[in-house]
C-alpha positions as MATLAB code, in Angstrom:
seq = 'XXXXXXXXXXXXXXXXXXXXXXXXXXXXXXXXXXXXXXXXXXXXXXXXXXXXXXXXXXXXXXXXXXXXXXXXXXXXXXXXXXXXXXXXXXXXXXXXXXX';
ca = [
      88.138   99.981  107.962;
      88.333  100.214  104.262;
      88.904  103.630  102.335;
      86.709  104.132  100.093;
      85.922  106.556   97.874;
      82.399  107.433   97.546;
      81.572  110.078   94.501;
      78.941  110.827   91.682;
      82.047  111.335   89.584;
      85.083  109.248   88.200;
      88.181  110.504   87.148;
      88.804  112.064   83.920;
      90.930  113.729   81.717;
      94.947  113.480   83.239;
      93.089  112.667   86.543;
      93.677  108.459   86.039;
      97.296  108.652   84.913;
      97.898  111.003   87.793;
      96.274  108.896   89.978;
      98.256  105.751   88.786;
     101.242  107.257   88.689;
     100.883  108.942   91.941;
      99.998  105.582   93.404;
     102.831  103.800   92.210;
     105.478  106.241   93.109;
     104.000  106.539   96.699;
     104.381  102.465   96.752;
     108.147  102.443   95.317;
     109.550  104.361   98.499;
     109.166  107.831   96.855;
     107.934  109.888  100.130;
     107.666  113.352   98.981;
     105.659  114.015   96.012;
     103.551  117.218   95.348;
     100.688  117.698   92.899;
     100.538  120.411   90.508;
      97.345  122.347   88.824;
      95.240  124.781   88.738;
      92.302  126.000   90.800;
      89.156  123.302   90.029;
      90.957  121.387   87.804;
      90.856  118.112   90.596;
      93.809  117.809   92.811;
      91.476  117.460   95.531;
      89.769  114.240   93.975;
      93.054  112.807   92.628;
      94.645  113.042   96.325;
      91.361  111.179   97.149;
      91.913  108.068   94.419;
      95.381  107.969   95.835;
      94.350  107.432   99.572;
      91.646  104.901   98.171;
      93.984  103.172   96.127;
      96.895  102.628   99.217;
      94.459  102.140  101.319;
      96.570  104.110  104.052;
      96.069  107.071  105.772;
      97.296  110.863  104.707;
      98.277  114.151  106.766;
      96.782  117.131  103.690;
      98.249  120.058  105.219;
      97.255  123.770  103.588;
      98.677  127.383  103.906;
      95.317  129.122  105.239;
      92.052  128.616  107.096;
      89.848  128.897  104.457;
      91.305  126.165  102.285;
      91.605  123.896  105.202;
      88.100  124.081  105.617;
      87.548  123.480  102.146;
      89.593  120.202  101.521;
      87.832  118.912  105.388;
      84.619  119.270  103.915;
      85.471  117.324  100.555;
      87.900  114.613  102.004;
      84.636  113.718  104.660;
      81.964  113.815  101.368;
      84.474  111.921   99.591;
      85.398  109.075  102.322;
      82.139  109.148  104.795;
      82.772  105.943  106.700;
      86.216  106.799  107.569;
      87.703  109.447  110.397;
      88.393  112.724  108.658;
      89.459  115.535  110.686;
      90.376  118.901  110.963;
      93.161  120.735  112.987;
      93.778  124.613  112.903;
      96.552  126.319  115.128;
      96.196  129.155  116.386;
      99.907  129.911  117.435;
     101.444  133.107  115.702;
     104.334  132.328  113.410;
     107.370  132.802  114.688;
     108.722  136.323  113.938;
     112.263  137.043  115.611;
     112.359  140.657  114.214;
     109.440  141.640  115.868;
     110.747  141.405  119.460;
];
């Protein structure tokens, strides 16, 4: 199945030549890549043009619960015919001072 990106919005502002660029490094071999802005300014919905546009699958991985939350419920409103899900662990970090 296709991915496609379903939204009432488009991208604007730096969101299209992050998107392309993005894109294009992601297809020239270049495998780690990270996204920079600030809160609500669309990282979320560029991350989503760049799974729609290499039509491939992604791993988003994010630092707490709450945000993890977050981008599940905007990558499954963003691509609603395709398999999002959502993984928490609940393993303790690793903390060799503590024993």
């Amino acid at each position: 199945m296709k991915f496609k990106l379903e939204s009432d919005y488009k991208p604007a502002g730096d969101q299209p030549k992050a998107i392309a660029e993005l894109t294009q490094s992601l297809k020239s071999g270049v495998s780690d890549i990270t996204l920079l802005g600030v809160t609500g300014s669309g990282k979320t919905f560029t991350m989503a043009g760049v799974i729609e546009n290499l039509q491939r699958p992604a791993l988003i991985l994010s630092h707490n619960k709450t945000l993890a939350a977050q981008l599940y419920g905007e990558f499954k409103s963003f691509f609603p015919s395709n398999a999002v899900e959502y993984f928490v662990s609940y393993y303790d970090y690793y903390q060799p001072e503590a024993y």
